[in-house]
SETI-583148 format. One record per atom (N, C-alpha, C): x negated, y negated, z; chain; residue number from 1; atom name. Coordinates in nm, 4 decimals. Atoms other than C-alpha are relative to their C-alpha. Last residue first. Layout:
% SETI-583148
> X  Y  Z  A  NUM  CA
...
//
This chain:
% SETI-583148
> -0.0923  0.0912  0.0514  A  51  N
> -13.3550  -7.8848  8.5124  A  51  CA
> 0.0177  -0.0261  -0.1518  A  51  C
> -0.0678  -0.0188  -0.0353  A  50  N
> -13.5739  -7.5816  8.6220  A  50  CA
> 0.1235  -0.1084  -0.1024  A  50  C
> -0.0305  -0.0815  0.1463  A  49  N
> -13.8743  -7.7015  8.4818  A  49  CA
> 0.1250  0.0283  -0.0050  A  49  C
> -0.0079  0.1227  0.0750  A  48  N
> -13.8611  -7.9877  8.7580  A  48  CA
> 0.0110  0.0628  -0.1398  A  48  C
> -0.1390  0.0331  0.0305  A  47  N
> -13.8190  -7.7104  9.0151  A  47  CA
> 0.0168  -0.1171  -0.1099  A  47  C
> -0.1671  -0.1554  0.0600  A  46  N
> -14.0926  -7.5128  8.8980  A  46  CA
> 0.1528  -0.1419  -0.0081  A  46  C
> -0.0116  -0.0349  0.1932  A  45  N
> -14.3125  -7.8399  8.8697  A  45  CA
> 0.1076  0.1146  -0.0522  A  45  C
> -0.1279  0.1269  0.0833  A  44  N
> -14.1828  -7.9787  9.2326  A  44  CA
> -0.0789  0.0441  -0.1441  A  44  C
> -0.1512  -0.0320  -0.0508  A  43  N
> -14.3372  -7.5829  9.4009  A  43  CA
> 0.1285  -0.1057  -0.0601  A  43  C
> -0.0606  -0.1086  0.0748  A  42  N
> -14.6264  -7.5881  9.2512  A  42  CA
> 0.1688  -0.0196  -0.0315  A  42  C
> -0.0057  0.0605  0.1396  A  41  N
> -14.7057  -7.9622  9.3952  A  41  CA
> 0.0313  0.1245  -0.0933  A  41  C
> -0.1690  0.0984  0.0780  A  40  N
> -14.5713  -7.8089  9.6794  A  40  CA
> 0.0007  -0.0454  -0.0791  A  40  C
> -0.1206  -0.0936  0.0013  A  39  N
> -14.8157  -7.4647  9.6892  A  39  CA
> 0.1207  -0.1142  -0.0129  A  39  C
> -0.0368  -0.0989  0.1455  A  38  N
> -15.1261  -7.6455  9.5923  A  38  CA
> 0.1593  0.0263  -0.0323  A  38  C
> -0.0647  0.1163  0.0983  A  37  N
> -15.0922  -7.9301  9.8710  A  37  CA
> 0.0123  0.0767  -0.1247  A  37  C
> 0.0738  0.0452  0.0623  A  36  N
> -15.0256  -7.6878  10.1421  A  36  CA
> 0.0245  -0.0558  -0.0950  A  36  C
> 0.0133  -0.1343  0.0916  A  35  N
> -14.7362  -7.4901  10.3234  A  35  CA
> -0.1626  -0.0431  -0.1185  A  35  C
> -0.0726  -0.1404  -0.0089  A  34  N
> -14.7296  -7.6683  10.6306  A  34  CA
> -0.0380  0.0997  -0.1172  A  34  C
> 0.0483  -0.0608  -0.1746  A  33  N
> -14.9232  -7.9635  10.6501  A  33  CA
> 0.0141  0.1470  -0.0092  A  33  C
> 0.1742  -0.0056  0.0549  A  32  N
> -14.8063  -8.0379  10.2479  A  32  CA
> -0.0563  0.0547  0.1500  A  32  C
> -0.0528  -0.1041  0.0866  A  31  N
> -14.4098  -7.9767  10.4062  A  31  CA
> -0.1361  -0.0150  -0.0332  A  31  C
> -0.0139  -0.1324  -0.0951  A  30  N
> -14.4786  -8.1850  10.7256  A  30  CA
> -0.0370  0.0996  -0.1335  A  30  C
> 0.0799  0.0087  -0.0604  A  29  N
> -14.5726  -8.4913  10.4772  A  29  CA
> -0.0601  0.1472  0.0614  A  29  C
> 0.0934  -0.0424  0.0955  A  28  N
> -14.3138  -8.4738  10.2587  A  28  CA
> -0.1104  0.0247  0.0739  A  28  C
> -0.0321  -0.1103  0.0492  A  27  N
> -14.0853  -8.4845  10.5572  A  27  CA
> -0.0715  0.0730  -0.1020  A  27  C
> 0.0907  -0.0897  -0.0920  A  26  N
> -14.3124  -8.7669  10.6876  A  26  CA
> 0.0748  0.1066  -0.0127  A  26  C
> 0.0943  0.0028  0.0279  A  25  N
> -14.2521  -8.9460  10.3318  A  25  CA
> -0.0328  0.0757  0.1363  A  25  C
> -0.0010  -0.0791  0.0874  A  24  N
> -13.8540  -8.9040  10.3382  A  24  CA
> -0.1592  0.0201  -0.0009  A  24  C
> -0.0275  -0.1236  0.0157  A  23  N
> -13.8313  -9.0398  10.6434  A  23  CA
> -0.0640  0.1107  -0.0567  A  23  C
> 0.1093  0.0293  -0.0853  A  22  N
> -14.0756  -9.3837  10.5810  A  22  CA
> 0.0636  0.2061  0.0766  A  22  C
> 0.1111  -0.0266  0.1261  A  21  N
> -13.8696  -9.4129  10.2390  A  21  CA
> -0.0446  0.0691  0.1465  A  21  C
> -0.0408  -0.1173  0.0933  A  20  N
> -13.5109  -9.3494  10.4291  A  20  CA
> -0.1468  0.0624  -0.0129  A  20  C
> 0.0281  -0.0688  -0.0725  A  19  N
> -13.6359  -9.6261  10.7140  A  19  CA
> 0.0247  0.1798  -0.0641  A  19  C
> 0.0986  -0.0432  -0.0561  A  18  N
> -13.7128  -9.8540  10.4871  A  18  CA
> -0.0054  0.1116  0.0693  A  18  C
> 0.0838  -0.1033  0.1287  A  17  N
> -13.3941  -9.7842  10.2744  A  17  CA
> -0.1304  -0.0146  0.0393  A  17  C
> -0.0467  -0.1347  0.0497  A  16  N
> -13.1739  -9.8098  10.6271  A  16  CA
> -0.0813  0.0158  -0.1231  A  16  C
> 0.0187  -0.0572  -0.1440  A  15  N
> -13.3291  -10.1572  10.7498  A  15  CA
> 0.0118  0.1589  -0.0763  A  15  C
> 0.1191  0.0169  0.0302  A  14  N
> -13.2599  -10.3192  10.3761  A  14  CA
> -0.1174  0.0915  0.0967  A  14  C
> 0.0027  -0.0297  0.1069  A  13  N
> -12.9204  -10.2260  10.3700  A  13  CA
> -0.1387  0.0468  0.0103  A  13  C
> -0.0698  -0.1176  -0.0477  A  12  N
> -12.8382  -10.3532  10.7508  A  12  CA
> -0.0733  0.1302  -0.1172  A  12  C
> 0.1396  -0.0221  -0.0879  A  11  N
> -13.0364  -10.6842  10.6569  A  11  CA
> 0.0117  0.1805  0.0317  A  11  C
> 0.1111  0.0305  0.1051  A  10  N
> -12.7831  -10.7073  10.3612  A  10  CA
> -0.1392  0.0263  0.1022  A  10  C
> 0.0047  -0.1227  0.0862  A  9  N
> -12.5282  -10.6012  10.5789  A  9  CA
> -0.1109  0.0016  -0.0599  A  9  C
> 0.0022  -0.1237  -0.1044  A  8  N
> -12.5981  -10.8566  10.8727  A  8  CA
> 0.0059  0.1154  -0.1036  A  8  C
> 0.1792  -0.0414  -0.0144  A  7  N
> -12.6800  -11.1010  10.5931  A  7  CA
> 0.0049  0.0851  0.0800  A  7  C
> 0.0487  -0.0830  0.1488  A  6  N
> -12.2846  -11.0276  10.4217  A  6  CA
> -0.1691  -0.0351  0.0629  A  6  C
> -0.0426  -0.1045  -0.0197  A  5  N
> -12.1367  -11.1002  10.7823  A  5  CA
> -0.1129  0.0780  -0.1169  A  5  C
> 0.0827  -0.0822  -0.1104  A  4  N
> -12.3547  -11.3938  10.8486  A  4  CA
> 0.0517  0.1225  -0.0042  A  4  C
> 0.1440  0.0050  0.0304  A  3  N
> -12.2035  -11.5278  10.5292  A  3  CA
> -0.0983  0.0695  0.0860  A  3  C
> 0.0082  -0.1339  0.1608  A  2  N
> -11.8464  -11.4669  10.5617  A  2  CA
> -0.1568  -0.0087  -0.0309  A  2  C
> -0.0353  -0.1321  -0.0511  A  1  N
> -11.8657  -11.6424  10.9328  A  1  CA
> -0.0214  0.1079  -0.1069  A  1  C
//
C-alpha cells in the first residue's frame, strides 16, 4: 500500500515537470512569434544584467 502510494507520487512528480518543461517552452515560443528572436534574446541579457 506505502509503495503504490510513493509510485503514484513519483509518477505524479514526473507527469507535472514534463508538462512544466513542454509549458514553459510554448510560452517561450509565443513570446519569439510575437515580439521576435532579436528583441527576447535582448530582452534575457537586460534582465540577466539586472541581477
Amino acid at each position: 500500500m506505502f509503495s503504490s502510494v510513493l509510485s503514484v507520487l513519483a509518477l505524479t512528480a514526473v507527469v507535472g515537470l514534463v508538462v512544466a518543461i513542454f509549458v514553459a517552452g510554448g510560452v517561450y515560443a509565443a513570446r519569439v512569434r510575437r515580439t521576435g528572436i532579436d528583441a527576447t534574446l535582448a530582452n534575457a541579457r537586460k534582465v540577466r544584467e539586472l541581477r
